[in-house]
HTML snippet that shows the backbone in 3Dmol.js (N, CA, C, O; Angstrom):
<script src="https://3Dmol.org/build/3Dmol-min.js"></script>
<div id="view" style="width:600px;height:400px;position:relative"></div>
<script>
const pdb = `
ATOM      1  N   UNK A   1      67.077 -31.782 -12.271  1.00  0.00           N
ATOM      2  CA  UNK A   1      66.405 -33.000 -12.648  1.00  0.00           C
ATOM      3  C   UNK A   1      66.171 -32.975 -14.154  1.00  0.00           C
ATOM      4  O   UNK A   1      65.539 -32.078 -14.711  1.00  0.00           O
ATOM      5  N   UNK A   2      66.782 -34.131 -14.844  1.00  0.00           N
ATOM      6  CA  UNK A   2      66.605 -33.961 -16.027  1.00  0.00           C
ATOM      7  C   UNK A   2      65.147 -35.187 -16.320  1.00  0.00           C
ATOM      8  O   UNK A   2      64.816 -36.140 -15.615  1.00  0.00           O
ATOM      9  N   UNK A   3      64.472 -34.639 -17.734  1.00  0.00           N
ATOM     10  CA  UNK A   3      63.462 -36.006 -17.982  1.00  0.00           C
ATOM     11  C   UNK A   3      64.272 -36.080 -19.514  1.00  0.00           C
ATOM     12  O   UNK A   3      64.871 -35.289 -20.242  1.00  0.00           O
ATOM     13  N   UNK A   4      63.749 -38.133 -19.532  1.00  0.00           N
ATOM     14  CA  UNK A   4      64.452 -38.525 -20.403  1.00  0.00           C
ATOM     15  C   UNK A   4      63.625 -38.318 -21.488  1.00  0.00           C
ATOM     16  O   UNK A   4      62.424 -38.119 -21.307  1.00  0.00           O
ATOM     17  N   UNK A   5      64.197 -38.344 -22.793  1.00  0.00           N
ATOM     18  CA  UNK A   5      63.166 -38.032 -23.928  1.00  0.00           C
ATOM     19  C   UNK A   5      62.962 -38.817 -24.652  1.00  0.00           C
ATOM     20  O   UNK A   5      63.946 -39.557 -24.665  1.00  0.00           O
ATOM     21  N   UNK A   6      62.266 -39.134 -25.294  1.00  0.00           N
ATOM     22  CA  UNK A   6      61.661 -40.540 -26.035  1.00  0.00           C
ATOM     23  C   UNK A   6      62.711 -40.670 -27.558  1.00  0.00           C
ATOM     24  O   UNK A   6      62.821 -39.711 -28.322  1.00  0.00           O
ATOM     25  N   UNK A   7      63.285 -41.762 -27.756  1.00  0.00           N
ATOM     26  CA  UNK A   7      64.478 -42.129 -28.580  1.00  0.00           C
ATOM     27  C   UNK A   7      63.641 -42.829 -30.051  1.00  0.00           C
ATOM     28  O   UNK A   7      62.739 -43.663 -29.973  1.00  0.00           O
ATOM     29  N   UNK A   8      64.143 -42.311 -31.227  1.00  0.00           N
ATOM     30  CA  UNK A   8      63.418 -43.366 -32.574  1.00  0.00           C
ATOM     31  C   UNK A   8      63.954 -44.417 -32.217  1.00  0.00           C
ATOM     32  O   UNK A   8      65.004 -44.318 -31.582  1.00  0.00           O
ATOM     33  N   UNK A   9      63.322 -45.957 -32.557  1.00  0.00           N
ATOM     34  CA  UNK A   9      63.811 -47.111 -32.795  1.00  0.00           C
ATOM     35  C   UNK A   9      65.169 -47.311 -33.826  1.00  0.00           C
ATOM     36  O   UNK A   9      66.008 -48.185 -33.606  1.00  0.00           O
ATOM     37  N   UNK A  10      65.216 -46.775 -34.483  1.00  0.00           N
ATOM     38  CA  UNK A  10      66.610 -46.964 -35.444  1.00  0.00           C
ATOM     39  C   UNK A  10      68.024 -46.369 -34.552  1.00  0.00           C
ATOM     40  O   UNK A  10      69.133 -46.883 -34.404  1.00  0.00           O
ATOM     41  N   UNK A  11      67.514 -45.208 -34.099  1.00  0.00           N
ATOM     42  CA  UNK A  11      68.252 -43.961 -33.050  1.00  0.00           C
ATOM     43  C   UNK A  11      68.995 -45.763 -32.237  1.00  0.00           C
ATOM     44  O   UNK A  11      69.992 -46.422 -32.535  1.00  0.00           O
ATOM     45  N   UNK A  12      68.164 -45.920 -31.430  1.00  0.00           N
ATOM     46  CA  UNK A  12      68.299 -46.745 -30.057  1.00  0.00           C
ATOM     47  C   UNK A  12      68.959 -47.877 -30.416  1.00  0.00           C
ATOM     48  O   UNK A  12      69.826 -48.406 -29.721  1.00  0.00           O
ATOM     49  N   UNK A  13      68.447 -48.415 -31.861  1.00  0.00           N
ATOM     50  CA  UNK A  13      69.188 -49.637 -31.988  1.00  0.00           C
ATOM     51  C   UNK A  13      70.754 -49.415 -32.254  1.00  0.00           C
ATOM     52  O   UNK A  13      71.490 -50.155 -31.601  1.00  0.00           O
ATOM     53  N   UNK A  14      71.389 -48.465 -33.152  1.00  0.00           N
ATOM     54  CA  UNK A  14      72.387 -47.826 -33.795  1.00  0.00           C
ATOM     55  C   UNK A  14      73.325 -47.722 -32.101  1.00  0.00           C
ATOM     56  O   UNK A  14      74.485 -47.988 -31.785  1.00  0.00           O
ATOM     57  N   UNK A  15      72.083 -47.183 -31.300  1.00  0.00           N
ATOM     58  CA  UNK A  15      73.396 -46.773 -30.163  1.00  0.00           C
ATOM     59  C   UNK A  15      73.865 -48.113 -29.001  1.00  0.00           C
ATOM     60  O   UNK A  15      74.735 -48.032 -28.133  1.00  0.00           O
ATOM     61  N   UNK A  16      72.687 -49.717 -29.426  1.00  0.00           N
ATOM     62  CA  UNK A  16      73.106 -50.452 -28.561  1.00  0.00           C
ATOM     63  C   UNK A  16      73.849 -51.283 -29.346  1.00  0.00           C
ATOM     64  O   UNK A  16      74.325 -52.330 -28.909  1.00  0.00           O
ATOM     65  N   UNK A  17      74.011 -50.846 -30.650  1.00  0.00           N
ATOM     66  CA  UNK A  17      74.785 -52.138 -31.548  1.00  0.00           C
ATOM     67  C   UNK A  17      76.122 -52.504 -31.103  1.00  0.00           C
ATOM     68  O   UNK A  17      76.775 -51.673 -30.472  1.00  0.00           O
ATOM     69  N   UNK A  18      76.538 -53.497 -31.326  1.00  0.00           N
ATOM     70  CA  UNK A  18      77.840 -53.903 -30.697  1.00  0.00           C
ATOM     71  C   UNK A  18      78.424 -54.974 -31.443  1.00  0.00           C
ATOM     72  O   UNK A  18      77.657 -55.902 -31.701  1.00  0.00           O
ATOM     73  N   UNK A  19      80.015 -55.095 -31.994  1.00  0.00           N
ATOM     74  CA  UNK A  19      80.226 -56.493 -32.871  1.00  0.00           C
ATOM     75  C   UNK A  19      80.287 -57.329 -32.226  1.00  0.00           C
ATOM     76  O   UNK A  19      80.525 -56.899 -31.097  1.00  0.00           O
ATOM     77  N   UNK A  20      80.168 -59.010 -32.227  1.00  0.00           N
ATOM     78  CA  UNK A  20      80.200 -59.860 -31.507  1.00  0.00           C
ATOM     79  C   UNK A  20      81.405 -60.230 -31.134  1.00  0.00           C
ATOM     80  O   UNK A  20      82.197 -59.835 -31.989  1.00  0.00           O
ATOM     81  N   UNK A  21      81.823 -60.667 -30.470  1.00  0.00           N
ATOM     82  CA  UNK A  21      83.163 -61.375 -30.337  1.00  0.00           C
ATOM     83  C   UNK A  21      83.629 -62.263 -31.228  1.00  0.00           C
ATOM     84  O   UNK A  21      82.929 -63.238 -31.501  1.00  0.00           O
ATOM     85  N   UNK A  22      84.592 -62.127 -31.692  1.00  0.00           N
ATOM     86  CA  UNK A  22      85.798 -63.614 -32.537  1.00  0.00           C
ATOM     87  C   UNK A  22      85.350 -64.738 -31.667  1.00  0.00           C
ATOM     88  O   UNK A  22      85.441 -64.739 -30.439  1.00  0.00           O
ATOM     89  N   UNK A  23      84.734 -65.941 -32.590  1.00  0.00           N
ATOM     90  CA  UNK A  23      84.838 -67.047 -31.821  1.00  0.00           C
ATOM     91  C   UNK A  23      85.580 -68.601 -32.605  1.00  0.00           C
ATOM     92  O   UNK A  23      85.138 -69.271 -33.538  1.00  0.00           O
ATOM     93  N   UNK A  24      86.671 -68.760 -31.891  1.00  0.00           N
ATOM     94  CA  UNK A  24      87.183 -69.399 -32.605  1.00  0.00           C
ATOM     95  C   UNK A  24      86.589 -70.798 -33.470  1.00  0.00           C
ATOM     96  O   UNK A  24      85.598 -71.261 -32.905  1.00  0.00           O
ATOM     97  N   UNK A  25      86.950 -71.471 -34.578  1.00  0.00           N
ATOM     98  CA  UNK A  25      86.390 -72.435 -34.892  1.00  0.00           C
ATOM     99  C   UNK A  25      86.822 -73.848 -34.849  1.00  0.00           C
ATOM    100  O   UNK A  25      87.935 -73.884 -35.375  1.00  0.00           O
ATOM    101  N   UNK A  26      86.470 -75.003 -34.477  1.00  0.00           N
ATOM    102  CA  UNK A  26      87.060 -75.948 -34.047  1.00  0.00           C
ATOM    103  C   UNK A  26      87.619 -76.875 -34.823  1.00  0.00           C
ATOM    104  O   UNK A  26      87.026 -77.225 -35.844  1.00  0.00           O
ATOM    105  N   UNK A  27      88.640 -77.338 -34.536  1.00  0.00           N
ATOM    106  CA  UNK A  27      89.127 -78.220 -35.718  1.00  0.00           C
ATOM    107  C   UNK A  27      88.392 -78.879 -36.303  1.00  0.00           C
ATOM    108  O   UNK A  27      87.208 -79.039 -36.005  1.00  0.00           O
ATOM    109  N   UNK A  28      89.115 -79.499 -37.469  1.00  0.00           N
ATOM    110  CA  UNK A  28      87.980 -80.618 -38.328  1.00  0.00           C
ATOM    111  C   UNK A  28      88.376 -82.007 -37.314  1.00  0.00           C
ATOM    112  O   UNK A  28      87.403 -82.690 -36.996  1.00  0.00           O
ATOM    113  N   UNK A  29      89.695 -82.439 -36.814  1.00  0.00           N
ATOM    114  CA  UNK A  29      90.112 -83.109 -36.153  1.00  0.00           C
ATOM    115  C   UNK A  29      88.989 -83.307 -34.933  1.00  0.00           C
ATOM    116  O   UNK A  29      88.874 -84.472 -34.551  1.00  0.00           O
ATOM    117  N   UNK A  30      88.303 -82.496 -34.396  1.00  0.00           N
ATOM    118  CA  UNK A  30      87.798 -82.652 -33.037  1.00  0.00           C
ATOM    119  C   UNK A  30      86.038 -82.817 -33.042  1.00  0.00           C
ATOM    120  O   UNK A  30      85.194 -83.273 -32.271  1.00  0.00           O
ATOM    121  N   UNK A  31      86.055 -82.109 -34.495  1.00  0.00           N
ATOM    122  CA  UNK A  31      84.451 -82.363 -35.018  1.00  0.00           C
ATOM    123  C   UNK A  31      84.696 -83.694 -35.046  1.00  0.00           C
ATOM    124  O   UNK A  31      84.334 -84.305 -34.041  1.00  0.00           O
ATOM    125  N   UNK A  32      85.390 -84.536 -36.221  1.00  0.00           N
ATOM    126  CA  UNK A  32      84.715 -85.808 -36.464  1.00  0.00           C
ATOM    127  C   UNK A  32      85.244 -86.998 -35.371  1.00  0.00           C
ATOM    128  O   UNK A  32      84.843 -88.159 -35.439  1.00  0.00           O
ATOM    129  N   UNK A  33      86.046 -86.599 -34.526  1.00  0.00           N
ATOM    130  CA  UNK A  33      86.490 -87.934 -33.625  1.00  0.00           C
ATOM    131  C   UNK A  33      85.517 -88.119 -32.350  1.00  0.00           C
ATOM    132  O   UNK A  33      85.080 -87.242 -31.604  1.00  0.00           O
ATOM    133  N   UNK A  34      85.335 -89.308 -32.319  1.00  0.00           N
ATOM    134  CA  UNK A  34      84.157 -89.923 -31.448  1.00  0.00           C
ATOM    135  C   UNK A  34      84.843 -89.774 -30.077  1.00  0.00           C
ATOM    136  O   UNK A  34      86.000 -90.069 -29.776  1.00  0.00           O
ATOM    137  N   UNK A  35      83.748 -89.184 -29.222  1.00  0.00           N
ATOM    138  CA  UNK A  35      84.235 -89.354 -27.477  1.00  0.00           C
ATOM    139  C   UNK A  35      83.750 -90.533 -27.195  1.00  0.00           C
ATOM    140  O   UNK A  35      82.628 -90.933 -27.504  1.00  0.00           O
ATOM    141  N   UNK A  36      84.597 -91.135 -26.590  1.00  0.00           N
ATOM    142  CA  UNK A  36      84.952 -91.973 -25.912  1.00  0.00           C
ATOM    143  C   UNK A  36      83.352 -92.043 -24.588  1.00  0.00           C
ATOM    144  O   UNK A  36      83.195 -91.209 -23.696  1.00  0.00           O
ATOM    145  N   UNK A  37      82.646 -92.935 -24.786  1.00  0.00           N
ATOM    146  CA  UNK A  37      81.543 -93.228 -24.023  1.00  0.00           C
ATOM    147  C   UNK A  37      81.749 -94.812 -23.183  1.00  0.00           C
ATOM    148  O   UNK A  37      82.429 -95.723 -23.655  1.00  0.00           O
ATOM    149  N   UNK A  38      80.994 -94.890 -21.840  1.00  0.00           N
ATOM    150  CA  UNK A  38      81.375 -96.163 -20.983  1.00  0.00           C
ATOM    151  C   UNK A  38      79.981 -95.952 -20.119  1.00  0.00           C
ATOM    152  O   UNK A  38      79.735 -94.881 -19.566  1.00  0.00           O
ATOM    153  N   UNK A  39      79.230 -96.922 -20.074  1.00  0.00           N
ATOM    154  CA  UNK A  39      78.239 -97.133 -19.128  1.00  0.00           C
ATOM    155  C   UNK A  39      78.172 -96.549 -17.788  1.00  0.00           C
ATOM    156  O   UNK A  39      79.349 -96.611 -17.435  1.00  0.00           O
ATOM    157  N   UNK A  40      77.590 -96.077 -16.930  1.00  0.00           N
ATOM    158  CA  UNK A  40      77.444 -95.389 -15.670  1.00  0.00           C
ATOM    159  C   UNK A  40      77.611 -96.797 -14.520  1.00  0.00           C
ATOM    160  O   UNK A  40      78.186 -96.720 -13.434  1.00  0.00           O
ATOM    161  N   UNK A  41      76.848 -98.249 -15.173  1.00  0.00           N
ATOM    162  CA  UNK A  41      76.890 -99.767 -15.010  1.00  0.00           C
ATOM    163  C   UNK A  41      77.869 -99.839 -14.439  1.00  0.00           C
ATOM    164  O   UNK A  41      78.231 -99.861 -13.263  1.00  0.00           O
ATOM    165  N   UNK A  42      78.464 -99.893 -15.763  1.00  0.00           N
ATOM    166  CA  UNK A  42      80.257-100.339 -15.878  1.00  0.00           C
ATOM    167  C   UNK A  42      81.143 -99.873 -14.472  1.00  0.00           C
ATOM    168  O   UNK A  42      81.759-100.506 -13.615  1.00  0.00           O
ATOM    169  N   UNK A  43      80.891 -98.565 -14.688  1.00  0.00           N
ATOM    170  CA  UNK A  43      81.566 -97.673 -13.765  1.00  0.00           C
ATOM    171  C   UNK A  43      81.587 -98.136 -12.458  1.00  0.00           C
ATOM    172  O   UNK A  43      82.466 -98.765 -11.867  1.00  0.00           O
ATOM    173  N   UNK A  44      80.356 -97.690 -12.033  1.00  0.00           N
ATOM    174  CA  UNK A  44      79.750 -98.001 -10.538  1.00  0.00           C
ATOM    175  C   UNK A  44      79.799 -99.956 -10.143  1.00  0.00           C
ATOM    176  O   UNK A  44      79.742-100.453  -9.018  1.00  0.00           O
ATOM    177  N   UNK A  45      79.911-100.649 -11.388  1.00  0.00           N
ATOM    178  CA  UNK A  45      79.737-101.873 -10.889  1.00  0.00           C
ATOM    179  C   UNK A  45      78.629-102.229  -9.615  1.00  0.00           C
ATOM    180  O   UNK A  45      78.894-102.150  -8.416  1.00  0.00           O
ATOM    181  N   UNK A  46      78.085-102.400  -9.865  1.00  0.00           N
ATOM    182  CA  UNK A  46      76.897-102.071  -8.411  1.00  0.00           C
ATOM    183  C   UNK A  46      76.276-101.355  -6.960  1.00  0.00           C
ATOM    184  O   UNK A  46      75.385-101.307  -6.112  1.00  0.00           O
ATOM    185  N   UNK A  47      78.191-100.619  -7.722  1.00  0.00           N
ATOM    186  CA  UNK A  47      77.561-100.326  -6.191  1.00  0.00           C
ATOM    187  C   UNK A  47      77.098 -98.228  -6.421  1.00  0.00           C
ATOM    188  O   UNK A  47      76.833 -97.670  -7.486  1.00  0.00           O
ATOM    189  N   UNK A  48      77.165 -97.576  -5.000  1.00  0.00           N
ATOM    190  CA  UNK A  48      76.448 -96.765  -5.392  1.00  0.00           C
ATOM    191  C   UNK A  48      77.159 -95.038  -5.129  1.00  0.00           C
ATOM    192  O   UNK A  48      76.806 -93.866  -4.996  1.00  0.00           O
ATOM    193  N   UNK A  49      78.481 -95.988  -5.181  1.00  0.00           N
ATOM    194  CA  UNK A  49      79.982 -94.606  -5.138  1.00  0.00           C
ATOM    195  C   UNK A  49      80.627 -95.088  -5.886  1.00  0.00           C
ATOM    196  O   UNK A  49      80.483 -96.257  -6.244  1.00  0.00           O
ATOM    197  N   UNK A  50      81.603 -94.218  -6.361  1.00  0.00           N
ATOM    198  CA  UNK A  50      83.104 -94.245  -6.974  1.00  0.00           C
ATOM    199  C   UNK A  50      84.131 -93.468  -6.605  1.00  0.00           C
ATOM    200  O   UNK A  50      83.673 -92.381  -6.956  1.00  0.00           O
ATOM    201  N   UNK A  51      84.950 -93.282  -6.254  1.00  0.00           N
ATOM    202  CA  UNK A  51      86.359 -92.934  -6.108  1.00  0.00           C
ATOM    203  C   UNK A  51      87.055 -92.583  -7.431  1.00  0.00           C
ATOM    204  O   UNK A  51      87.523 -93.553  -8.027  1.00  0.00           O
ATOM    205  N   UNK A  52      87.235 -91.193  -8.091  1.00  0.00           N
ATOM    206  CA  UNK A  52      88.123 -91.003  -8.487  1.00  0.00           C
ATOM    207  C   UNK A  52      89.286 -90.235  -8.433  1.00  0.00           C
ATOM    208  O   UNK A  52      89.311 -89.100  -7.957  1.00  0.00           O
ATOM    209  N   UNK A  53      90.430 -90.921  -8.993  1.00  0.00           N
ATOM    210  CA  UNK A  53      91.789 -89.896  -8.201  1.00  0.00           C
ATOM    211  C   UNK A  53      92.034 -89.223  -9.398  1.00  0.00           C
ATOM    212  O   UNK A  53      92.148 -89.880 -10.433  1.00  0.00           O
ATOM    213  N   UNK A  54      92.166 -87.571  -9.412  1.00  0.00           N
ATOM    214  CA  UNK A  54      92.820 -86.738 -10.696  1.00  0.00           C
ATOM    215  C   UNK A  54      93.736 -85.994 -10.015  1.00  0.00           C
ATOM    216  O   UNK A  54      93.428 -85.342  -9.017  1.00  0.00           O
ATOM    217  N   UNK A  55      95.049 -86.044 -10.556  1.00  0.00           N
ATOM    218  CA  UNK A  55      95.844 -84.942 -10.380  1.00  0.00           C
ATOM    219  C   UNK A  55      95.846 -84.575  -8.410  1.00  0.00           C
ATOM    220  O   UNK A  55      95.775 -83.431  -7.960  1.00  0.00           O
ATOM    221  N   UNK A  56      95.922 -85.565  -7.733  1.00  0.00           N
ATOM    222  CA  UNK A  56      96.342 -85.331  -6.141  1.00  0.00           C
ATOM    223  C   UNK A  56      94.737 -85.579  -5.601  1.00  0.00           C
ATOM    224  O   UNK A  56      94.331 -86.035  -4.532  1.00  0.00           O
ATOM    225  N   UNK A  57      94.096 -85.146  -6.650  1.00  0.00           N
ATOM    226  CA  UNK A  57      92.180 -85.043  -5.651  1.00  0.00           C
ATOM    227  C   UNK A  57      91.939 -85.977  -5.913  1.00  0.00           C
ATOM    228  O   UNK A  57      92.181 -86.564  -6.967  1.00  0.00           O
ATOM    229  N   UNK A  58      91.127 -86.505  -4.537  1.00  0.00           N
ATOM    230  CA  UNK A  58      89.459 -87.349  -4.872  1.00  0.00           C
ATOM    231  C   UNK A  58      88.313 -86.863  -5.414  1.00  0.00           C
ATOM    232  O   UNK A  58      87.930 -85.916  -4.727  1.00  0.00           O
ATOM    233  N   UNK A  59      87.388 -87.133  -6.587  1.00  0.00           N
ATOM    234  CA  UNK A  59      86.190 -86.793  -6.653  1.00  0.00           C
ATOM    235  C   UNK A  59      85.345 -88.167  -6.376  1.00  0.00           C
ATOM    236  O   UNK A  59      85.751 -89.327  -6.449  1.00  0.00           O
ATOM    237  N   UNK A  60      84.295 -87.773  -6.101  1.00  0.00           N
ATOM    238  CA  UNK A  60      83.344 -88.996  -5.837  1.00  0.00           C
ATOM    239  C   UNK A  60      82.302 -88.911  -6.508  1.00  0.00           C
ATOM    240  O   UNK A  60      81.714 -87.856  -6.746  1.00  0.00           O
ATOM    241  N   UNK A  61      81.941 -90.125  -6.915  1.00  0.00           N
ATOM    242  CA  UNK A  61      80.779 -89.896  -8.027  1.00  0.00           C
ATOM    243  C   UNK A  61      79.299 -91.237  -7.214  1.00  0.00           C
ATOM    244  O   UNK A  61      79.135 -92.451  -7.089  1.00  0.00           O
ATOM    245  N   UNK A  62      78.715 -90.174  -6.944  1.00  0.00           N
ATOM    246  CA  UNK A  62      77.787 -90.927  -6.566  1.00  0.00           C
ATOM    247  C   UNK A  62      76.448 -91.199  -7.075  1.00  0.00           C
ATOM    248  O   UNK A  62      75.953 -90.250  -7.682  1.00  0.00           O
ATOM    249  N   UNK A  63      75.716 -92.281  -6.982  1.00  0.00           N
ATOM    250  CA  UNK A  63      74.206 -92.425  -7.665  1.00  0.00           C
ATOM    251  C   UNK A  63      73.348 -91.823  -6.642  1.00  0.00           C
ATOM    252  O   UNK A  63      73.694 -92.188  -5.518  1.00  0.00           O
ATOM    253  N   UNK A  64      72.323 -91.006  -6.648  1.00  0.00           N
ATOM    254  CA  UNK A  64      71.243 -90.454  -5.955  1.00  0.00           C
ATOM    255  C   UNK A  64      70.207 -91.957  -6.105  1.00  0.00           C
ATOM    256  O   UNK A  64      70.229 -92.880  -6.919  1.00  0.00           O
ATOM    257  N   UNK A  65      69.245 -91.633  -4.772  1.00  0.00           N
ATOM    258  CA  UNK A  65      67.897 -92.314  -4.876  1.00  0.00           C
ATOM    259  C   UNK A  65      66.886 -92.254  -5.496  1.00  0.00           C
ATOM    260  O   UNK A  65      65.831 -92.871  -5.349  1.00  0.00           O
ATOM    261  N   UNK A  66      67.512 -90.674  -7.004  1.00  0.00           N
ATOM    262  CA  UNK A  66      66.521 -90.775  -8.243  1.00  0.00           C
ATOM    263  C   UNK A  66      67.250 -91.233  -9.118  1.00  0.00           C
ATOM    264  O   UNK A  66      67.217 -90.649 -10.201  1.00  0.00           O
ATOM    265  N   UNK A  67      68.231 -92.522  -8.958  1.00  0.00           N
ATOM    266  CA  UNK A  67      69.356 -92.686 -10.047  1.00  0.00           C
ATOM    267  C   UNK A  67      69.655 -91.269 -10.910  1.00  0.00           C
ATOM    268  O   UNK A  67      69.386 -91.241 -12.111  1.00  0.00           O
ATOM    269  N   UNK A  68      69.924 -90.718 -10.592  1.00  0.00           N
ATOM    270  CA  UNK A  68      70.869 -89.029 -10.498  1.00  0.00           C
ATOM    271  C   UNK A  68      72.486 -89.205 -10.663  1.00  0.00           C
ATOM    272  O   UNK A  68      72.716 -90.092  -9.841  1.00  0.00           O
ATOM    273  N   UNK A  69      73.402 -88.951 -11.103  1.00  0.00           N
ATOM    274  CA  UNK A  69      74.777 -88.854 -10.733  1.00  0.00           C
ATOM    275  C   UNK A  69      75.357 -87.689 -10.471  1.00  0.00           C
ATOM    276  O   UNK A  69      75.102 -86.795 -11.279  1.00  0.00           O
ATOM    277  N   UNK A  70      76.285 -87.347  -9.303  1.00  0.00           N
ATOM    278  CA  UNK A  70      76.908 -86.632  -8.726  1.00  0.00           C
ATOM    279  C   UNK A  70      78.218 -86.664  -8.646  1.00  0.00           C
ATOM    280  O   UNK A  70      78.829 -87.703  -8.393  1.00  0.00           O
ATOM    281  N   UNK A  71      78.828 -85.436  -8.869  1.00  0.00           N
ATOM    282  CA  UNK A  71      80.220 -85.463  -8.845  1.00  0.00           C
ATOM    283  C   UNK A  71      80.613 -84.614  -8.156  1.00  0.00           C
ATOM    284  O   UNK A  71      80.434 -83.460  -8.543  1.00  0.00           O
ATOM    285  N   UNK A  72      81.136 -84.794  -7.177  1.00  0.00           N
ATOM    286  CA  UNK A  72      81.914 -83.857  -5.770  1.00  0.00           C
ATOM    287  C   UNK A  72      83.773 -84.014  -5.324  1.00  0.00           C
ATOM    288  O   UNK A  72      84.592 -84.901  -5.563  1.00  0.00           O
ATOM    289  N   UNK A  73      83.810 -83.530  -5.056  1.00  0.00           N
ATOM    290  CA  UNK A  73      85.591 -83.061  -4.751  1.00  0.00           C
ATOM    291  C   UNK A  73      85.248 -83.500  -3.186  1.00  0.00           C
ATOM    292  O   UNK A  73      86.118 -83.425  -2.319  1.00  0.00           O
TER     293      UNK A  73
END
`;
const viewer = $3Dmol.createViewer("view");
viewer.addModel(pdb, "pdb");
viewer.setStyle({}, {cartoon: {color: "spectrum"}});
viewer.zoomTo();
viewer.render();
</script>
């Protein structure tokens, strides 16, 4: 049975240091171009589903009874 022995603060920090990861940086292209925004209104048109088709799937986007939106496969 070993006991552990009490470590200096400089000791401990030195041994958890670690470099961060490369993170890439984003274009200037993608910083300044505006996304594309459309009313939840619009969408749903009154009612309180949507149907969308991507790539073979349905997702469904539905309004909750806390006006909430949901998106399910």
């Amino acid at each position: 049975m070993s006991i552990a022995t009490p470590m200096s603060l400089p000791a401990a920090a030195n041994r958890l240091a670690r470099p961060l990861p490369h993170l890439p940086l984003r274009s200037a292209a993608a910083v300044t171009e505006p996304v594309r925004r459309i009313s939840s209104q619009s969408l749903l048109e009154g009612e309180r589903e949507l149907v969308i088709q991507h790539q073979g799937n349905e997702y469904h986007l539905r309004l909750t009874r806390n006006d909430k939106l949901i998106l399910t496969k």
